[in-house]
C-alpha positions in Angstrom: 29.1 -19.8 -3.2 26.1 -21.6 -1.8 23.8 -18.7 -2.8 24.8 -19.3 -6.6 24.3 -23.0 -6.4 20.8 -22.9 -4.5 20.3 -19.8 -7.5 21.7 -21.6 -10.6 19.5 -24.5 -9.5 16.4 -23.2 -8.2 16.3 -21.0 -11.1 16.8 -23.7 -13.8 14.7 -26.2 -11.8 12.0 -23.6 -11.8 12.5 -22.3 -15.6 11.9 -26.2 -16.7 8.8 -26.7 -14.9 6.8 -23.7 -15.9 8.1 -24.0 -19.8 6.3 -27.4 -19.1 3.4 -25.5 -17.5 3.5 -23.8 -20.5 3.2 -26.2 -23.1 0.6 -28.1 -21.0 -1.5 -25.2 -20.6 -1.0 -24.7 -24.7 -2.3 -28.3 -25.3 -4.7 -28.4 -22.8 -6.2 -24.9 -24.3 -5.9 -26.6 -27.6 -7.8 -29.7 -26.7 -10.5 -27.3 -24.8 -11.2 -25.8 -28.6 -11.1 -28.3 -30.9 -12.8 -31.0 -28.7 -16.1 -30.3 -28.8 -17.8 -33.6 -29.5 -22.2 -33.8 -29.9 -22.3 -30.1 -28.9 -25.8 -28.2 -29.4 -26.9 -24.7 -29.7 -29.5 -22.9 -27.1 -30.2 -19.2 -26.7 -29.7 -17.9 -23.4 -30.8 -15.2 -21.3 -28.2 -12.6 -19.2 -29.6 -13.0 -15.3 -27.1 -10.8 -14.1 -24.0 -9.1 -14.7 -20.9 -8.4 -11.8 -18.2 -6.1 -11.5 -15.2 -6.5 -9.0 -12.0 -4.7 -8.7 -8.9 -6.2 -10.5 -5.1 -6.1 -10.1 -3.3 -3.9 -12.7 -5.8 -4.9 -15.9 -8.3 -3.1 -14.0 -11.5 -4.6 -13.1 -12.9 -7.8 -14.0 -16.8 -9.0 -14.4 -18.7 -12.0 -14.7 -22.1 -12.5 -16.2 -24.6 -15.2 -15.0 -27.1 -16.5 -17.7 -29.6 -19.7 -18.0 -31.0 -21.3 -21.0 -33.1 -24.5 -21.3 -32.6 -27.8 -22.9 -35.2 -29.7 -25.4 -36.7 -31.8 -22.4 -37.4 -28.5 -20.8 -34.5 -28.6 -18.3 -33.1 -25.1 -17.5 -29.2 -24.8 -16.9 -27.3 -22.1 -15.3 -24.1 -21.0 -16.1 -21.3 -18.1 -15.5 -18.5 -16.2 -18.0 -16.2 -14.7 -16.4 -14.4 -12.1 -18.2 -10.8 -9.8 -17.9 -12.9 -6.7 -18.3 -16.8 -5.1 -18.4 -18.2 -5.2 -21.8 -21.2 -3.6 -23.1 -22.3 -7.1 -25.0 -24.2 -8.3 -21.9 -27.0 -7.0 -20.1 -29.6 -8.0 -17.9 -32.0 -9.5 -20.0 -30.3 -10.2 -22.9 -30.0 -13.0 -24.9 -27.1 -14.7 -25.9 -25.9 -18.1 -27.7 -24.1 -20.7 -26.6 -23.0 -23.9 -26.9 -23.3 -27.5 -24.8 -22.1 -30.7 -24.6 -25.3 -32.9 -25.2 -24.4 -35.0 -22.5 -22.9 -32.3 -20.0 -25.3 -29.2 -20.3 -23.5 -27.8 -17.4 -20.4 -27.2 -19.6 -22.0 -24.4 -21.6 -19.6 -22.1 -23.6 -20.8 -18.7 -24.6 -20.5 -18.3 -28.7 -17.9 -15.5 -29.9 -15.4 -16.2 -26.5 -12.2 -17.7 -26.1 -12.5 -21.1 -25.3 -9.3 -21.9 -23.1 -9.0 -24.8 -20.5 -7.5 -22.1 -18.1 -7.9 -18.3 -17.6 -4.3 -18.2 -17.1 -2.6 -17.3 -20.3 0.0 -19.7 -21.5 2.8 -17.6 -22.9 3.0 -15.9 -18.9 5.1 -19.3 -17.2 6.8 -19.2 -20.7 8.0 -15.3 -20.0 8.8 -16.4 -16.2 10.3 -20.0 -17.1 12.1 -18.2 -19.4 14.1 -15.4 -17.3 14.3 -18.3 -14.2 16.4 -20.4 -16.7 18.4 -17.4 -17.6 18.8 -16.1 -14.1 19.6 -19.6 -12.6 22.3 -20.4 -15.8 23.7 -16.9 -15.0 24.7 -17.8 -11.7 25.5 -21.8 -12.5 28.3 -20.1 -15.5 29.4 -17.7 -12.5 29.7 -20.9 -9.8 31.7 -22.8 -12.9 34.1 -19.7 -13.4 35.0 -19.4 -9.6 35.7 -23.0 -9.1 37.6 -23.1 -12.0 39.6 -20.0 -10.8 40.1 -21.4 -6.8 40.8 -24.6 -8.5 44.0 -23.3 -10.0 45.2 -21.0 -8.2 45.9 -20.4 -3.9 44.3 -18.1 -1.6 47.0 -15.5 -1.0 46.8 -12.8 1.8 47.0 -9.3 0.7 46.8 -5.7 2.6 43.2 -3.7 0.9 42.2 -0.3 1.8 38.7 1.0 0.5 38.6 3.6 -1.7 34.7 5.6 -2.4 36.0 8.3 -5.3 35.9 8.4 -8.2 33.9 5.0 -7.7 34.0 2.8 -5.1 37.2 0.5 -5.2 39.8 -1.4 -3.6 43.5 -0.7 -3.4 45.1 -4.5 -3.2 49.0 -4.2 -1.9 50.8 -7.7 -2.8 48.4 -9.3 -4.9 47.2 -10.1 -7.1 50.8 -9.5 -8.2 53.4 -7.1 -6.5 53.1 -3.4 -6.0 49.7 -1.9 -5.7 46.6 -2.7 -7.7 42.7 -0.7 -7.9 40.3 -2.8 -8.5 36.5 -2.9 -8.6 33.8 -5.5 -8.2 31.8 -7.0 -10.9 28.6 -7.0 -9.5 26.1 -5.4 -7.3 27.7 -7.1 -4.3 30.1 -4.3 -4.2 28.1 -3.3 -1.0 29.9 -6.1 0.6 33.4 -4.5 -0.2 33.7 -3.5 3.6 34.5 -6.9 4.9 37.5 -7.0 2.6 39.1 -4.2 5.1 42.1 -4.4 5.9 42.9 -7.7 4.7 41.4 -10.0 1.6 42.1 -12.9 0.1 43.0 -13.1 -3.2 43.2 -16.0 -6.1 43.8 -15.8 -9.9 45.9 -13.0 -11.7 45.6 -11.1 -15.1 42.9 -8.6 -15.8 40.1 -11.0 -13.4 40.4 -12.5 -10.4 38.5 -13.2 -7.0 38.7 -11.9 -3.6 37.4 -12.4 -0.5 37.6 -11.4 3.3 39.7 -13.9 5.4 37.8 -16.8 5.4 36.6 -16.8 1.8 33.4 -15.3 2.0 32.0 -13.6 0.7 33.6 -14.0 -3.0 33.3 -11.0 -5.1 34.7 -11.2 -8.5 36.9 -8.2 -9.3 38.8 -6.5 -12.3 41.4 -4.2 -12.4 40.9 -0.4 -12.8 43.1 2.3 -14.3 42.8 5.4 -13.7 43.4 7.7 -15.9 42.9 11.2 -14.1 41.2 12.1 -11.0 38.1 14.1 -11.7 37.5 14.8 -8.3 41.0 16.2 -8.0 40.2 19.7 -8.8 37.3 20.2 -6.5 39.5 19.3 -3.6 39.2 22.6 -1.3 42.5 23.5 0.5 41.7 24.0 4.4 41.5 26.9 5.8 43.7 28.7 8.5 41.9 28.6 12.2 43.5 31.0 14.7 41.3 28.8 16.9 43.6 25.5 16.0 46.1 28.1 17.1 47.3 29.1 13.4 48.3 32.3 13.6 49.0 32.2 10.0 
C-alpha cells in the first residue's frame, strides 16, 4: 500500500515537472532562434577539430574556430556537435553570426540554434510514461481502498500451487468450498507468504489477499481450469525391491 502511494505520487509529481521541463526548454529553444537582435556576419576560421567517445549515439566532436570583429578584435568560439562531420577542418573557413554587442555569443550559420543541447521532446517521452506509471498505481491504491473499505479481512486456509501456472488454492473464502486463483501482477513472486493462511476481502470474479497481517496485498482473480495439461506427462513410479517392493 505505501509503495503505490509513494509510486502514484512520485510518478505524477515527476511526469508534471518534466512536461514543464519540456515546454520550457521548447520556449526557451524558440526564443534562442527567433531573438537575434543587431546580429552581424564574420567569416571564421576552423582552429581545431575534437573527437570524444559518446554514449549510445556514438561519438561526439567539437570544433574550435576564431574570427575577428571590424575594430580588429579576434573572438574565439566552440560548436559542439552529436556527431563528426566532414564540413569542418582545420583551416577552414566558416560563417557565423554575433550579437554586435556580445561577440562571444557567436552561432555557426547552417546549425541548430537551441538554448539547450538537450532535446525537448526527451522530458516530454519521460514525463509522459512517469504520469502514466504513477496514475497506474494511484487507480490501483483507489481500487484496493475501495475494496477493504467495503468489505472485512476474512481468514482463509491457501496452499501454493506451481502447475499449470503458479496459483493459490483458497479453502473458505472468498466464498465457501475451494477456489484457484492467480495474481494480477508481477508480485506473484510474493505468493509464498500467503502459505498456509491469507487474508481475504471482496468476492466475485476479483478480490484481494494478503498474508496475516495485510501485507503484502496482491490483487487476485479466479482461475478455472479447464484440463490439466500436465496430467498426462505424470510418470507412474516405479517398483524398488530396494524400498522392499518385491512387486
Amino acid at each position: 500500500m505505501r509503495v503505490r502511494r509513494t509510486v502514484g505520487i512520485v510518478g505524477l509529481v515527476l511526469g508534471v515537472v518534466l512536461m514543464l521541463g519540456s515546454l520550457a526548454l521548447v520556449i526557451a529553444n524558440r526564443r534562442a532562434r527567433s531573438d537575434s537582435g543587431d546580429e552581424r556576419a564574420a567569416t571564421a576560421t576552423v582552429t581545431a577539430v575534437s573527437t570524444s567517445l559518446g554514449g549510445t549515439t556514438g561519438p561526439n566532436a567539437s570544433v574550435d574556430y576564431t574570427f575577428a570583429t571590424p575594430d580588429g578584435v579576434v573572438h574565439a568560439g566552440r560548436l559542439a556537435l552529436t556527431r563528426p562531420s566532414s564540413r569542418f577542418v582545420v583551416g577552414g573557413e566558416i560563417d557565423v553570426t554575433y550579437p554586435a554587442d556580445d561577440p562571444s555569443n557567436a552561432h555557426v550559420v547552417g546549425e541548430v540554434r537551441d538554448a539547450w543541447a538537450l532535446p525537448w521532446f526527451v522530458p516530454l517521452l519521460l514525463g509522459a510514461t512517469s504520469i502514466a506509471i504513477g496514475a497506474a498505481a494511484s487507480n490501483r491504491l483507489r481500487w484496493i481502498n475501495a475494496v477493504l473499505r467495503d468489505n472485512p479481512w476474512v481468514v482463509a486456509e491457501s496452499t501454493l500451487i506451481e502447475r499449470p501456472i503458479r496459483m493459490l488454492q483458497l479453502h473458505g473464502a472468498p466464498d465457501d468450498g475451494a477456489a484457484l486463483v492467480e495474481p494480477l501482477s508481477w508480485r506473484g513472486r510474493a505468493m509464498a507468504e500467503l502459505v498456509p493462511q491469507a487474508w481475504v476481502a471482496g468476492d466475485g470474479r476479483r478480490f484481494l489477499v494478503a498474508a496475516p497481517g495485510g501485507s503484502p496485498v496482491l490483487r487476485m482473480r479466479r482461475v478455472r481450469l479447464v484440463d490439466d495439461p500436465l496430467a498426462a506427462s505424470d510418470a507412474t513410479p516405479l517398483p524398488s525391491r530396494l524400498a522392499g517392493d518385491d512387486t
